[in-house]
MISEVEX-338255 format. One record per residue (C-alpha): residue in one letter; residue number from 1; x negated, y negated, z. Coordinates in nm, 3 decimals, decimal comma. Last residue first. Example, Ala and Ser with C-alpha at 12.3 -4.5 7.8 and 13.67 -1.06 7.14 Angstrom:
2
[s; 2; [-1,367; 0,106; 0,714]] [a; 1; [-1,230; 0,450; 0,780]] 
REM end
This chain:
369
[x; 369; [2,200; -5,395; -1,439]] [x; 368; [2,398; -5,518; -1,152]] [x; 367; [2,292; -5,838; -1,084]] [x; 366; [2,666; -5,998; -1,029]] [x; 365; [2,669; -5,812; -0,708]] [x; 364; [3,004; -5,866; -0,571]] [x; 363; [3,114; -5,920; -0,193]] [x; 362; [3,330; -5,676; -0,015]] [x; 361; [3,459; -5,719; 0,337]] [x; 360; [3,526; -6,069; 0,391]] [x; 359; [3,636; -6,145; 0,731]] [x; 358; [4,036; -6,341; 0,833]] [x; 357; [4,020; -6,610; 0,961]] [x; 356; [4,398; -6,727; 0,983]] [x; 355; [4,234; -7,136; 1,033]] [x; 354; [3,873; -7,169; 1,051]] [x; 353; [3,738; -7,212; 1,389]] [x; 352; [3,609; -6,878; 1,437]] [x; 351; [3,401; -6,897; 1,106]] [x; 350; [3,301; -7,265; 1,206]] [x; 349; [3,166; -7,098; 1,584]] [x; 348; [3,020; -6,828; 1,396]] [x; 347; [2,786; -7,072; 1,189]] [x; 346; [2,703; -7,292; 1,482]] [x; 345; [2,570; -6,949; 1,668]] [x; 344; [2,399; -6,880; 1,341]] [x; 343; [2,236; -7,194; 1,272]] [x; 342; [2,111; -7,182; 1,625]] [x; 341; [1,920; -6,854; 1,612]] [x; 340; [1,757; -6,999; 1,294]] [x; 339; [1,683; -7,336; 1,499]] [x; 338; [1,607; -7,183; 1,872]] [x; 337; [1,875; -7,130; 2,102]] [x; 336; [1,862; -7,275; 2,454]] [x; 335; [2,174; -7,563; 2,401]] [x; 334; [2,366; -7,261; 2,184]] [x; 333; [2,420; -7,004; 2,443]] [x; 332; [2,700; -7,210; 2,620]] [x; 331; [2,871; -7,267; 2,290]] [x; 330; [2,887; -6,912; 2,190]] [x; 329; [2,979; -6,760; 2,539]] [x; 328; [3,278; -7,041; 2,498]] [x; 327; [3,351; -6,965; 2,133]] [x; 326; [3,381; -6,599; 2,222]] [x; 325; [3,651; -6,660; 2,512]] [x; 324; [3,833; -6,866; 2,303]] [x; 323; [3,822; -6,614; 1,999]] [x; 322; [3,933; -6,298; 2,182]] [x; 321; [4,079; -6,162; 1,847]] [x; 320; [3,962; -6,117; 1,469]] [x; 319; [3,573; -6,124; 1,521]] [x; 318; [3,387; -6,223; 1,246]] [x; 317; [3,199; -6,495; 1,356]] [x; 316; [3,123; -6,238; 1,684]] [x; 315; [2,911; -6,030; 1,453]] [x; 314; [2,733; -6,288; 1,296]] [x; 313; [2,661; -6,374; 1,624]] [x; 312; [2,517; -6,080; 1,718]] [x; 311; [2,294; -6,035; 1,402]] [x; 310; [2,129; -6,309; 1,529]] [x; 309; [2,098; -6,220; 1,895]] [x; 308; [1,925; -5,918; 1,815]] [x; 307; [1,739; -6,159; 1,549]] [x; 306; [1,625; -6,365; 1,890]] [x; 305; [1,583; -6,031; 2,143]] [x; 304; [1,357; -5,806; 1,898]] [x; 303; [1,399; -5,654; 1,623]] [x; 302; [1,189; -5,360; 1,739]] [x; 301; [1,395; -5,321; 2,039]] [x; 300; [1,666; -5,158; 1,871]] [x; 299; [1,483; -4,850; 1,751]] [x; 298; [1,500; -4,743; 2,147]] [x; 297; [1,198; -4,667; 2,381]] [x; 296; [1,303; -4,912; 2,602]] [x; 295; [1,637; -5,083; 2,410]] [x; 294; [1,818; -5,147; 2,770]] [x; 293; [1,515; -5,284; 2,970]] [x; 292; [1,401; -5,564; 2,665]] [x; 291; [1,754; -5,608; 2,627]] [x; 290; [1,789; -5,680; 3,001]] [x; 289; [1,546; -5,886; 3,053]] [x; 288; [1,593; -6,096; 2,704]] [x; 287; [1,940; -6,151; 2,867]] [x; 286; [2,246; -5,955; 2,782]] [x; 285; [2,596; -6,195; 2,677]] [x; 284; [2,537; -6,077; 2,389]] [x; 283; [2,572; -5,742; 2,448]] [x; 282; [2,907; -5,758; 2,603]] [x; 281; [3,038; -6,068; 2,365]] [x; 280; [3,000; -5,759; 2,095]] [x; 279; [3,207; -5,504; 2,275]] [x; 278; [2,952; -5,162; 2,336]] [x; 277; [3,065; -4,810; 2,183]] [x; 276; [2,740; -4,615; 2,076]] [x; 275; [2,562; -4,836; 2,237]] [x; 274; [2,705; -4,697; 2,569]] [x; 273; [2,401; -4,751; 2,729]] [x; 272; [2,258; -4,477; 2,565]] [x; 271; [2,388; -4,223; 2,309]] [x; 270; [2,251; -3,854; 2,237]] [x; 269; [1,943; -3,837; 2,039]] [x; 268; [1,731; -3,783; 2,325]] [x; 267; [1,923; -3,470; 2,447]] [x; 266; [1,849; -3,307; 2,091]] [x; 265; [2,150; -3,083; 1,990]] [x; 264; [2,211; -3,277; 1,703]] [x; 263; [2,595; -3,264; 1,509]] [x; 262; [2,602; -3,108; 1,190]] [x; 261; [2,712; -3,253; 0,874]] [x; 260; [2,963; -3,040; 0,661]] [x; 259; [3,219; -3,298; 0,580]] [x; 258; [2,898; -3,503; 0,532]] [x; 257; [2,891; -3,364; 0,169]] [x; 256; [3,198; -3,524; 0,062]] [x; 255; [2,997; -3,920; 0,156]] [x; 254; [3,260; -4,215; 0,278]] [x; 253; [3,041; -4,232; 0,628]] [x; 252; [2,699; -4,195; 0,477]] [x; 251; [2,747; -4,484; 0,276]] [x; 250; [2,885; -4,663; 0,547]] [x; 249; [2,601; -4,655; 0,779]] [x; 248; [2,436; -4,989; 0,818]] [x; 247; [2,188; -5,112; 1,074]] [x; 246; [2,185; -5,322; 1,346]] [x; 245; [2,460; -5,561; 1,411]] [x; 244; [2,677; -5,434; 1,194]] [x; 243; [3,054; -5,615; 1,333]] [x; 242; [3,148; -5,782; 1,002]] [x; 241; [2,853; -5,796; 0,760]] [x; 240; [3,075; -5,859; 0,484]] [x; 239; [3,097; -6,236; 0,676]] [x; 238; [2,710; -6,259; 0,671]] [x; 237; [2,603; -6,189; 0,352]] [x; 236; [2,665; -6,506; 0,101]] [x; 235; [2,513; -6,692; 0,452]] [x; 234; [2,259; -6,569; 0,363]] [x; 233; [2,025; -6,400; 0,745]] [x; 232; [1,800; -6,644; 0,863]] [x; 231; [1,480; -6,508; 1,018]] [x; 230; [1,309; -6,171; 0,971]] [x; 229; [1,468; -5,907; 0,792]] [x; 228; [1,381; -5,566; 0,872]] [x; 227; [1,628; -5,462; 1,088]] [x; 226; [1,992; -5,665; 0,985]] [x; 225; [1,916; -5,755; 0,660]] [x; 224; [1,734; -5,432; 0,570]] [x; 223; [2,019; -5,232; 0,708]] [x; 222; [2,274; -5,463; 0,577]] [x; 221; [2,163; -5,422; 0,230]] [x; 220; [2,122; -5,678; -0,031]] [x; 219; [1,707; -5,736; -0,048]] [x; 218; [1,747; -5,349; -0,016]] [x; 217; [1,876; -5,322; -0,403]] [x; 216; [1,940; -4,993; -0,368]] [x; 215; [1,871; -4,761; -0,697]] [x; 214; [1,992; -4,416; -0,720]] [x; 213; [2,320; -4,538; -0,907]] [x; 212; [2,314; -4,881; -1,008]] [x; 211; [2,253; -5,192; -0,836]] [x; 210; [2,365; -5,030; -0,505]] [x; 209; [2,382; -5,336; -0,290]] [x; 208; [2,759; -5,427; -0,318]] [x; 207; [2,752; -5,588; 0,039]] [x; 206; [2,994; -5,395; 0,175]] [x; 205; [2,880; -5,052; 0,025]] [x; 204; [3,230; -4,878; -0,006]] [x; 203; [3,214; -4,843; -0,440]] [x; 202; [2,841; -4,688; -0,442]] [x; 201; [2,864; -4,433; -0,185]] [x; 200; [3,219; -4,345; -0,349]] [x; 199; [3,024; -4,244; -0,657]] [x; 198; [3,146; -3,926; -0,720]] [x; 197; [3,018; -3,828; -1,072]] [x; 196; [2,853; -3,543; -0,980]] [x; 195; [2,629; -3,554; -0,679]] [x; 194; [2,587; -3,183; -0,657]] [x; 193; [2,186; -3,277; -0,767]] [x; 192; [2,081; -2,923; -0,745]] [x; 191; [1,863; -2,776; -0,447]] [x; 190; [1,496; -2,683; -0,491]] [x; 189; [1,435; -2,253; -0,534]] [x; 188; [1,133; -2,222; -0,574]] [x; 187; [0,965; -2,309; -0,228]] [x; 186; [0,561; -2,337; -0,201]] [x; 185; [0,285; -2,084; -0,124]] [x; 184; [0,091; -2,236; 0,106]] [x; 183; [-0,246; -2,355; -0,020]] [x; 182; [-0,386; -2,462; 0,274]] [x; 181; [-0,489; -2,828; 0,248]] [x; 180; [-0,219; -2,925; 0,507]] [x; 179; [0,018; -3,283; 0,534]] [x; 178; [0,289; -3,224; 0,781]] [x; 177; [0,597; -3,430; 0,719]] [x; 176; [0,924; -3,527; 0,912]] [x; 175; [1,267; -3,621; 0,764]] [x; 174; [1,535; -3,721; 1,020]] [x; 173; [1,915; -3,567; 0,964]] [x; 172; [2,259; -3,735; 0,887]] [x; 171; [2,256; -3,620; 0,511]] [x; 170; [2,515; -3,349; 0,426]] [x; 169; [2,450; -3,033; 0,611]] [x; 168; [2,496; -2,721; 0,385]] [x; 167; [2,490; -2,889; 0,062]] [x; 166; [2,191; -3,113; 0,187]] [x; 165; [2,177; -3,479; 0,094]] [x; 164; [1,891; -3,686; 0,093]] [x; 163; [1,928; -4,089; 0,065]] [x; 162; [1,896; -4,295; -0,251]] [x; 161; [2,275; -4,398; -0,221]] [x; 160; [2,328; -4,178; -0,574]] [x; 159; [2,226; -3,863; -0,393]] [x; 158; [1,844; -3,760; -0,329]] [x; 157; [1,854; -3,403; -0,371]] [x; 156; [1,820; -3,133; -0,020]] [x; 155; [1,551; -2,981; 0,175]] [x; 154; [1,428; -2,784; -0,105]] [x; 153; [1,031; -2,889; -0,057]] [x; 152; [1,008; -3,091; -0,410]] [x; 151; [1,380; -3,292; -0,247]] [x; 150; [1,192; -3,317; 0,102]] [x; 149; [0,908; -3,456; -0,112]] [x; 148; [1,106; -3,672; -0,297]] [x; 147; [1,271; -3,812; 0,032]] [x; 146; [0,951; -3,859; 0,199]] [x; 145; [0,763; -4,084; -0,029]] [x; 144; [0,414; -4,127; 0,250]] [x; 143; [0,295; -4,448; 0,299]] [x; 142; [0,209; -4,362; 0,672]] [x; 141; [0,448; -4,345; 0,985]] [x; 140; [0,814; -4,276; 0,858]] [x; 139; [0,725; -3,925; 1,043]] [x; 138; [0,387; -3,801; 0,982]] [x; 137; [0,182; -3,519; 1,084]] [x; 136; [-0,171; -3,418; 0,949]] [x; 135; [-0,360; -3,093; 0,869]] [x; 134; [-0,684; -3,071; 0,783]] [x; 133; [-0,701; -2,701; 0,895]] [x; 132; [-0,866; -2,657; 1,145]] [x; 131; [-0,964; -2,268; 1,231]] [x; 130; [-0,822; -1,940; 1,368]] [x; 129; [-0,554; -1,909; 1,122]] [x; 128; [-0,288; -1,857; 1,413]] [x; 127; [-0,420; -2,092; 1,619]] [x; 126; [-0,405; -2,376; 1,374]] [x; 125; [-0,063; -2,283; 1,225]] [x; 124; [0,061; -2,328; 1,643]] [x; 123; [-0,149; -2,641; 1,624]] [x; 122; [0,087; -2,778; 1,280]] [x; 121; [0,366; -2,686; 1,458]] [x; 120; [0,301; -2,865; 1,766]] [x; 119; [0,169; -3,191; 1,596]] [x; 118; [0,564; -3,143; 1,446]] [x; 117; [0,699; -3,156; 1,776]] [x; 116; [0,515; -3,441; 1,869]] [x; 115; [0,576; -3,614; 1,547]] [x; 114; [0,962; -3,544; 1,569]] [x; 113; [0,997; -3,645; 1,980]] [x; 112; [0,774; -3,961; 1,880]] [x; 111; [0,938; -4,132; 1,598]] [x; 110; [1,306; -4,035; 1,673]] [x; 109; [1,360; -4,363; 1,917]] [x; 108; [1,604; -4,278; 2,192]] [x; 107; [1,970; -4,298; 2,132]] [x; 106; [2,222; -4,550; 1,975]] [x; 105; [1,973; -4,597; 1,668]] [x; 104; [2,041; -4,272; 1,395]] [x; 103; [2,440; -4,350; 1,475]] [x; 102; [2,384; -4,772; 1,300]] [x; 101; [2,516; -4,965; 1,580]] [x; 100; [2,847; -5,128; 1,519]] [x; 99; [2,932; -5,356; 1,791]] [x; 98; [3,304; -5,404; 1,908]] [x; 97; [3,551; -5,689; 1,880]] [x; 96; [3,625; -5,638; 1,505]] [x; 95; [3,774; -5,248; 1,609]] [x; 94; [3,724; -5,094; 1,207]] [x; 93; [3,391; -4,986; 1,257]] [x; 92; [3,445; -4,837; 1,575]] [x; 91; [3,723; -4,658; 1,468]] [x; 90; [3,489; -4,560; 1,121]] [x; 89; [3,189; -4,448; 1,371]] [x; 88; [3,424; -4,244; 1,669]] [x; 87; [3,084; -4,124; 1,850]] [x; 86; [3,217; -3,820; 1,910]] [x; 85; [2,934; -3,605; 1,861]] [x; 84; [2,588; -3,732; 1,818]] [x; 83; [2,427; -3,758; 1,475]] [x; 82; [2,069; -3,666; 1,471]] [x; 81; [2,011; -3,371; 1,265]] [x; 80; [1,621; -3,250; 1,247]] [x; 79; [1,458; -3,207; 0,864]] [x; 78; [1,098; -3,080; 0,792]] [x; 77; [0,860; -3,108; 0,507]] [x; 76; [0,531; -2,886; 0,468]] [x; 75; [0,352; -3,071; 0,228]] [x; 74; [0,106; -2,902; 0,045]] [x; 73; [-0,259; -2,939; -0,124]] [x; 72; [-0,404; -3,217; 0,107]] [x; 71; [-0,812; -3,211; 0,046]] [x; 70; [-0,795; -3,608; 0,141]] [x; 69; [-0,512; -3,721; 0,328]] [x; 68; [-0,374; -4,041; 0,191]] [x; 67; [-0,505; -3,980; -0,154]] [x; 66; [-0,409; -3,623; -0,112]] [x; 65; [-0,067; -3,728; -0,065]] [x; 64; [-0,045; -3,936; -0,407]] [x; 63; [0,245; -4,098; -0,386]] [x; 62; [0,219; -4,312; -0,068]] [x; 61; [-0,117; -4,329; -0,108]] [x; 60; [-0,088; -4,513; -0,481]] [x; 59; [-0,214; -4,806; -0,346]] [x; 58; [-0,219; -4,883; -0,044]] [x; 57; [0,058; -5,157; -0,017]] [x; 56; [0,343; -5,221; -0,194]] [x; 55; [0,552; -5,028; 0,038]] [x; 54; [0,452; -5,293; 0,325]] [x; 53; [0,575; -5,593; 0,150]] [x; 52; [0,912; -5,522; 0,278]] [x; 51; [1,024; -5,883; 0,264]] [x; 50; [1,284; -5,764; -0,010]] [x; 49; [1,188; -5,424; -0,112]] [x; 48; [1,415; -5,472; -0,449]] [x; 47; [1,157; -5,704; -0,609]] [x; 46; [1,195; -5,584; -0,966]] [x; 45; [0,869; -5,459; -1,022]] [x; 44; [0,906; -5,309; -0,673]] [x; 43; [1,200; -5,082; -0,803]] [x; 42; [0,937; -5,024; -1,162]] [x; 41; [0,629; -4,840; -0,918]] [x; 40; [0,886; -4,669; -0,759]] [x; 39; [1,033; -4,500; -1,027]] [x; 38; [0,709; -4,432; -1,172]] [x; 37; [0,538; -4,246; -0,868]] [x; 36; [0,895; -4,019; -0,829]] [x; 35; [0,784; -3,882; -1,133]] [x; 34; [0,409; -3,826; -1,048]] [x; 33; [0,510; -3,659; -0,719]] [x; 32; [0,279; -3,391; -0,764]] [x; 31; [0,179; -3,271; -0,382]] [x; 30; [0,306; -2,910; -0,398]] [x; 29; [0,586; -2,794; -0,171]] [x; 28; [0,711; -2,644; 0,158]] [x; 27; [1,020; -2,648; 0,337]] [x; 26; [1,147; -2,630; 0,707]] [x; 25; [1,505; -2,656; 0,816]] [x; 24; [1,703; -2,688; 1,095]] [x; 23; [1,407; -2,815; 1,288]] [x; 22; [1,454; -2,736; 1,685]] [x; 21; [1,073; -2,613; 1,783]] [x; 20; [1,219; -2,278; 1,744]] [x; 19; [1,331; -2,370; 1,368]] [x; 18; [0,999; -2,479; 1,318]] [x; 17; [0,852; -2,173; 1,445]] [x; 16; [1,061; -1,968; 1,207]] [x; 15; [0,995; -2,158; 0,915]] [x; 14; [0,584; -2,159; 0,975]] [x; 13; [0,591; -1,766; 1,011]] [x; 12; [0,757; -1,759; 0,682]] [x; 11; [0,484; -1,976; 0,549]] [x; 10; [0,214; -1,790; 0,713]] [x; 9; [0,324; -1,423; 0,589]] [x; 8; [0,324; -1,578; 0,209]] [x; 7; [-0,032; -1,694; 0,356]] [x; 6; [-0,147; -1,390; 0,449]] [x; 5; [-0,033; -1,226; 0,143]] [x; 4; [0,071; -0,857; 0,243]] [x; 3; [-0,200; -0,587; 0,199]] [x; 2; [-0,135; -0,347; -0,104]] [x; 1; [0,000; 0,000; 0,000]] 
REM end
């Protein structure tokens, strides 16, 4: 009898211990991204990262792993679920006097709990092979183009709102990466773009940032508006806004496939400090103290306190009810507040003054290509 491939026996080894080490799945694949290199060479021709400067730098790193990593021949490419249960998103959504909170941020930060987990994986390969083996682990750390590689790895396809979707679990799951020069053998059997021609993704974005299918504008989304942007949020933006104050899920929301989404069994995923379900005048009402205490070790508290604030008061401009009591927590704030903060405290105040105010929800992209 021939001896088994020690490596064909490593990869299935390396599938099983990431499902112990609570992956759902684990893939592996080759390190030729050359496609996925073009398409985003032309988005940043076009400016679509916004104030995202950051993906336009190193080079071609983030698609070309063994750039990054030198002697990288795989990717081993992981996936971890992170919605909580009962979290009541679209009533939320739909209640103007509470805070939306994008699901992935109500709990403690993923960075950490996926890299250590996936530094354990990558030792427990170690030991078994007796010897380093250049191996690396990332998670939305490094320029590295994680969705193609989870779609090269069989994780899922990038669907039409540039995220990855899995048949079996739709798409509210963290992607993590180990970078390895052993030459795994690597998955054959990638999943099929099941997309169709749904495009309900594209139709419920509020701000009408899709400028075609696959390709998000970012300069137009509320997760980039609300996170990464820093300073003054358009005023073209803020009513469709509504009650987002950090981060953006609708397009996940409306999506078939997350009919079969999973809920996380990770503790630290789970909601804090009621985030999940928080009145807006509530959390603004926190001082810096208490946000800084509240968002420890949370994706919130790398806006920071002033844009928190920010996207706050966009959120109360479009509240529906309350509207004395807003205006007065408003007004009281605005003396201390610093110009941008200001000129969206004086903006809310005009929204809540207007007569029948009613928010807008959809706003037209007249770029669309």
């Amino acid at each position: 009898m021939p001896k088994p491939d020690p490596l064909i026996e490593l990869a299935q080894l390396i599938k099983t211990w990431g499902r112990e080490l609570g992956f759902q799945q684990i893939g592996i694949c080759d390190t030729d991204l050359e496609q996925a290199e073009d398409g985003l060479q032309q988005w940043l021709e076009q400016g679509y990262q916004g104030e995202m400067q950051w993906l336009a730098e190193h080079g071609n790193k983030r698609s070309r792993p063994q750039e990054l990593l030198p002697g990288t021949r795989r990717v081993i490419s992981a996936r971890m679920n992170y919605l909580p249960p009962e979290t009541q998103a679209i009533k939320i959504l739909k209640d103007s006097s509470k805070a939306y909170v994008s699901r992935y941020a109500t709990g403690r930060d993923y960075h950490k709990l996926i890299r250590k987990r996936l530094s354990t994986l990558a030792k427990k390969i170690e030991d078994h092979i007796g010897r380093e083996h250049g191996a690396r682990a990332f998670v939305d750390s490094a320029p590295v183009l994680e969705r193609p590689l989870a779609q090269k790895a069989g994780l899922g396809w990038v669907g039409k709102h540039s995220l990855v979707i899995n048949r079996d679990a739709g798409s509210w799951f963290f992607l993590g990466e180990i970078f390895t020069n052993l030459e795994l053998p690597v998955d054959q059997n990638p999943q099929p773009n099941e997309c169709g021609e749904c495009t309900a993704c594209l139709k419920v974005c509020p701000t009408d940032a899709f400028v075609a299918p696959y390709v998000l504008d970012a300069r137009r989304c509320i997760s980039y508006l609300t996170i990464e942007l820093d300073g003054a949020i358009p005023v073209e933006f803020r009513e469709p806004i509504g009650n987002r104050v950090f981060g953006c899920d609708d397009c996940q929301s409306i999506c078939p496939w997350n009919k079969y989404a999973q809920h996380t069994e990770e503790r630290d995923f789970l909601p804090r400090h009621n985030l999940h379900d928080s009145d807006l005048i509530q959390l603004y009402q926190w001082t810096e103290q208490e946000f800084l205490d509240r968002t420890a070790g949370s994706p919130l508290r790398r806006m920071g306190y002033e844009n928190w604030q920010r996207n706050l008061s966009i959120g109360l401009g479009n509240a529906e009810d309350n509207k004395t009591e807003i205006l007065a927590a408003l007004a009281q704030s605005r003396p201390e507040a610093n110009p941008m903060l200001g000129e969206h405290i004086d903006w809310a105040m005009s929204q809540l003054q207007k007569p029948k105010h009613r928010r807008k929800r959809k706003i037209k992209n007249t770029n669309k290509q």
